[in-house]
C-alpha positions in Angstrom: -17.8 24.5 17.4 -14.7 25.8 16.6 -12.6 25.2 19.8 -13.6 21.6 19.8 -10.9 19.0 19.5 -10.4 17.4 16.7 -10.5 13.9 16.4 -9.8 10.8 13.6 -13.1 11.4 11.6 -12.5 7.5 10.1 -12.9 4.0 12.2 -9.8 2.5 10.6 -7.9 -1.0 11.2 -5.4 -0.6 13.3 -6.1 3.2 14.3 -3.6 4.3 17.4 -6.4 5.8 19.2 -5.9 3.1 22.1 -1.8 3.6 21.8 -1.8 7.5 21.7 -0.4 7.1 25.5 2.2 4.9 25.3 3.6 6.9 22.3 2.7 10.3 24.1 4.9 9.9 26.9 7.4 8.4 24.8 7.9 11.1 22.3 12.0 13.0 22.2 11.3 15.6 24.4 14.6 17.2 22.4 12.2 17.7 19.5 9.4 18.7 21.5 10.1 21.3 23.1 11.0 23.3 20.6 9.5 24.4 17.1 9.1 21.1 15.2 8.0 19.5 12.1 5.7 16.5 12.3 5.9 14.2 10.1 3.5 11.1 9.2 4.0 8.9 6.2 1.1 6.5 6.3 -1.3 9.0 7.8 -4.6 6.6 8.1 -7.2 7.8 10.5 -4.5 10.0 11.9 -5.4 9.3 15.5 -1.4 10.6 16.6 -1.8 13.4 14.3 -4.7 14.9 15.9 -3.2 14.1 19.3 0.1 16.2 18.3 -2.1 19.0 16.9 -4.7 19.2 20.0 -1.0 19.2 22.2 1.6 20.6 20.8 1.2 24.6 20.0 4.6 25.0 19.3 4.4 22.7 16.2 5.5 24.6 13.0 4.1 22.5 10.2 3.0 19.2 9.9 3.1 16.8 7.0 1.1 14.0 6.0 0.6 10.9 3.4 -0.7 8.3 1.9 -0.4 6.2 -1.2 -4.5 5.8 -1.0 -5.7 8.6 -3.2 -9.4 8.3 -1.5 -8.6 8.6 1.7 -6.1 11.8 1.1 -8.9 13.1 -1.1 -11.3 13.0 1.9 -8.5 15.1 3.7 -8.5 17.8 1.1 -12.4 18.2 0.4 -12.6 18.4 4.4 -10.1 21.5 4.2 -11.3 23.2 1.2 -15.2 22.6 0.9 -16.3 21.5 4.6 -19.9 23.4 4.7 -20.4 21.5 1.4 -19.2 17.9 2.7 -21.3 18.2 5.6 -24.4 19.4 3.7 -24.1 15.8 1.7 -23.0 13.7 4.5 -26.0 14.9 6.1 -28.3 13.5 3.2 -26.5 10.4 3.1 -27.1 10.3 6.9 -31.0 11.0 7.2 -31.8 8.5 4.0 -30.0 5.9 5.2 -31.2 6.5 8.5 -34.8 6.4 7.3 -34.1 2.9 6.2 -33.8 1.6 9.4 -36.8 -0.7 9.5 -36.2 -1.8 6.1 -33.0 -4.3 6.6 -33.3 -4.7 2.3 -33.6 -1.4 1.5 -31.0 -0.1 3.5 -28.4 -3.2 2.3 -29.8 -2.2 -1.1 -29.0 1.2 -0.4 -25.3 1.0 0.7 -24.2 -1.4 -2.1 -25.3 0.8 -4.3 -23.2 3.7 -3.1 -20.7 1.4 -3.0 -21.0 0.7 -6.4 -21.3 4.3 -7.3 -18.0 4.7 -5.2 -16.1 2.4 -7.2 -16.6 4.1 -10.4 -14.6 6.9 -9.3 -16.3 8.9 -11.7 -17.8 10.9 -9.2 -16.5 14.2 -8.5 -14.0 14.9 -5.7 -16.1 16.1 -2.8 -19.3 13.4 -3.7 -16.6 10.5 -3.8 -15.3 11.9 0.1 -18.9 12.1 0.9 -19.1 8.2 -0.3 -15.6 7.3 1.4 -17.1 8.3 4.5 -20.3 7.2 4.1 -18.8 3.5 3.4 -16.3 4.0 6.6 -19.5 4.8 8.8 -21.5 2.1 8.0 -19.5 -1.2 6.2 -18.3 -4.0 8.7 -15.9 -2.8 11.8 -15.0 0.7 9.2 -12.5 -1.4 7.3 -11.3 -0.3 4.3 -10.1 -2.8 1.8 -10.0 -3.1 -2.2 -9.3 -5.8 -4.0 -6.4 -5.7 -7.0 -8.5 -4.2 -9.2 -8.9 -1.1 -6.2 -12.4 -1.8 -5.8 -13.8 -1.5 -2.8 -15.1 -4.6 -1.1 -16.1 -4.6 2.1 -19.7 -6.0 3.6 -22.0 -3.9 4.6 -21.8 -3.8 8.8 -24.8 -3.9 11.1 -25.2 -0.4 12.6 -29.2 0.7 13.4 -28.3 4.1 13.0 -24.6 4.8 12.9 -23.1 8.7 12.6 -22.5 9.3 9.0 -22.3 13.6 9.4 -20.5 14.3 12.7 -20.8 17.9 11.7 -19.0 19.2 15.2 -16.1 17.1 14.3 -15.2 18.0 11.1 -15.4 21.7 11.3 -12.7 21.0 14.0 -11.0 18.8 12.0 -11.1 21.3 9.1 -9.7 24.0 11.6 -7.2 21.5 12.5 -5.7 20.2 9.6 -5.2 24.5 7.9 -1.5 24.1 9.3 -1.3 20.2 7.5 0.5 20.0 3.7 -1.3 16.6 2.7 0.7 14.4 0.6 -0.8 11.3 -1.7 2.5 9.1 -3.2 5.4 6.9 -1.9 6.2 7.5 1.8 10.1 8.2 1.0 9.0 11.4 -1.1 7.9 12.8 2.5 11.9 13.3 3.3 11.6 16.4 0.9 9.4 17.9 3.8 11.7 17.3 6.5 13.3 20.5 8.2 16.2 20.5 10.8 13.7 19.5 13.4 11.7 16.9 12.6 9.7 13.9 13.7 8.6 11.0 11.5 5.8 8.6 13.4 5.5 5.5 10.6 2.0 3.2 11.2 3.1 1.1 7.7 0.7 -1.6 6.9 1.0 -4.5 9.5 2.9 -7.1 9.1 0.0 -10.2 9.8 0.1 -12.7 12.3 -1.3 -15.2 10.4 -2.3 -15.9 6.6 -5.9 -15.3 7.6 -5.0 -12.0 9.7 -3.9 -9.5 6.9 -6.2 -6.1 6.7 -3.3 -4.7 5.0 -5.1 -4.1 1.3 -5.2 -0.2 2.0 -4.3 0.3 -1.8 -3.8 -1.4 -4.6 -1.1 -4.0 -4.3 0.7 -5.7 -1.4 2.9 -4.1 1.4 4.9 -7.7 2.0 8.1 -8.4 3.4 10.5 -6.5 0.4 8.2 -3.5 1.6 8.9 -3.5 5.6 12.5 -4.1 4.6 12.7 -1.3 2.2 10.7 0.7 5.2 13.6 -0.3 7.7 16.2 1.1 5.1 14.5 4.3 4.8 14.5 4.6 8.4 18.1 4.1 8.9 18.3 7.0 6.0 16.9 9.0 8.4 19.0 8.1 11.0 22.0 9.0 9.0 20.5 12.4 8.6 19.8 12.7 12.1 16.3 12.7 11.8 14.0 11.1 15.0 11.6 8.8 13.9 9.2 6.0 15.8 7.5 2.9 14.0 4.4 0.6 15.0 4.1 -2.7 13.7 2.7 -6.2 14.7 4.3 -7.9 17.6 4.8 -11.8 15.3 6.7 -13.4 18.2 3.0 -13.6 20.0 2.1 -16.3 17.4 5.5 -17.7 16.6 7.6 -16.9 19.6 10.8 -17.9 16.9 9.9 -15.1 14.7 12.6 -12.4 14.8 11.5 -10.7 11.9 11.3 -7.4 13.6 13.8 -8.2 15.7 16.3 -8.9 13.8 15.2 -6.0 11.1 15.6 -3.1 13.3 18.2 -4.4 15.6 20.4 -1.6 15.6 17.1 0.0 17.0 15.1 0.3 20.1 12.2 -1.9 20.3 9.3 -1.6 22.7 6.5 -3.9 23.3 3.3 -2.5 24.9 0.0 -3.8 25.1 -2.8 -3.2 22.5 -6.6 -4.3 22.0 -7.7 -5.9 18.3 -11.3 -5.2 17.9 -11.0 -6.4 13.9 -11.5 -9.9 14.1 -14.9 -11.8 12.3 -14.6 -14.5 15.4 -15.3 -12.1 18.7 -13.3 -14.8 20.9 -9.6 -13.7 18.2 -10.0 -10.2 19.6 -8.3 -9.0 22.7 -4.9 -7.7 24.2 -1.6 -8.2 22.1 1.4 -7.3 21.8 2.3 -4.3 19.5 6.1 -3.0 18.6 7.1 0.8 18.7 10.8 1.2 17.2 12.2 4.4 17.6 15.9 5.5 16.9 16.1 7.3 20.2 16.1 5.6 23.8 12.6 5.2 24.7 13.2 3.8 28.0 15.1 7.2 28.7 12.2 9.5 27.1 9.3 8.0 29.5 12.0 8.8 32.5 12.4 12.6 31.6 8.2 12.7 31.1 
């Protein structure tokens, strides 16, 4: 169990499980081939992260964040009490599991967890055991809170869904001992940074639509100000000759006069490459798009030296 690769142990909107590819082979091969520091700011599921800790050996240190203090708490309780994690993930699993045949029961039984999660009154390692219960089982493993930071999000309609992948998260545990695990503002992150580092940035998406946004990740709004304050940070970076790459929504699909992006990190390169949205409520909205990857390097140049 120990030598098995780790993997995201979240569903999460937007998760770069289906990109890791395209950013693979696009990666500065002047940073990776040498002792470097990885660096993610909004870590999420942390699909690329695992992918640059199952492939790169010669990493040094990696670095992660995020503003939501549940999700970095589930990162923590996985490094420092896994055996214990599992032990109540595994009682979560095999009662709600026993529900099966009892569709009132078991909706009974995940509100009131998720009830029991918003209290936040729980202590550290039964409130990661709820966070991943909740991700396991709610609608499509969205997370989303409303202003107050209360979780909200309908219970989904999995017969028996995988609540205690025990496997994975002793490798993910294993994994994550060479990770410093950050929960604040993504500029503090720039503190970690050593003379060779990479910064992969998966910000809250801009939506394509007023009925499109999934970007309620933590309390408050990442709007416009936000990606343009993101942009200046990244030409901070750039002035300190840091590498970097950012994903974002492609908005010229619905609006083919939007330049937002465009326009934003124009002094930038900007890629689009294709990507599948499975977090839709109508099945018939979900399918191939368009996604952006923005890097300060030439990207064109890095998939011809792969």
């Amino acid at each position: 169990m120990g030598n098995k690769i780790a993997k995201p142990f979240l569903k999460w909107a937007g998760g770069k499980t289906q990109l890791i590819n395209e950013i693979g082979k696009s990666l500065p091969n002047e940073i990776t081939k040498s002792k470097f520091t990885y660096i993610e700011p909004f870590v999420g599921s942390g699909a690329v992260l695992f992918w640059i800790l199952n492939n790169f050996p010669n990493l040094e240190k990696a670095v992660i964040n995020d503003i939501n203090k549940d999700l970095t708490n589930t990162y923590n309780i996985i490094v420092s009490q896994t055996k214990e994690l599992i032990s109540i993930l595994q009682i979560l699993q095999n009662e709600f599991h026993s529900l099966e045949n009892k569709p009132e029961e078991k909706k009974e039984y995940y509100y009131k967890k998720r009830e029991l999660f918003n209290t936040r009154k729980e202590e550290k390692i039964s409130q990661a055991a709820l966070f991943i219960f909740l991700n396991r089982t709610c609608f499509n493993g969205l997370y989303r809170v409303n202003k107050n930071n209360k979780y909200n999000v309908p219970m989904g309609s999995y017969k028996k869904p995988t609540i205690c992948d025990k496997q994975n998260i002793i490798a993910v545990s294993n994994a994550l001992q060479k990770v410093e695990i950050l929960c604040g503002d993504y500029e503090a992150t720039l503190d970690k940074a050593t003379t060779n580092s990479f910064f992969y940035f998966d910000p809250p998406y801009k939506p394509l639509s007023e009925t499109s946004s999934f970007n309620s990740y933590a309390k408050g709004e990442f709007n416009d100000d936000e990606q343009i304050r993101l942009r200046d940070f990244c030409s901070k970076l750039e002035k300190q000759g840091h590498k970097w790459m950012l994903s974002n929504s492609d908005v010229k699909g619905n609006n083919p006069n939007n330049n937002f992006f465009d326009e934003l990190y124009s002094e930038f390169s900007i890629v689009r490459v294709k990507a599948k949205r499975s977090i839709n409520a109508n099945p018939e909205k979900r399918g191939e798009l368009n996604e952006l990857l923005i890097t300060n390097y030439n990207y064109e140049q890095a998939l011809q030296s792969t």
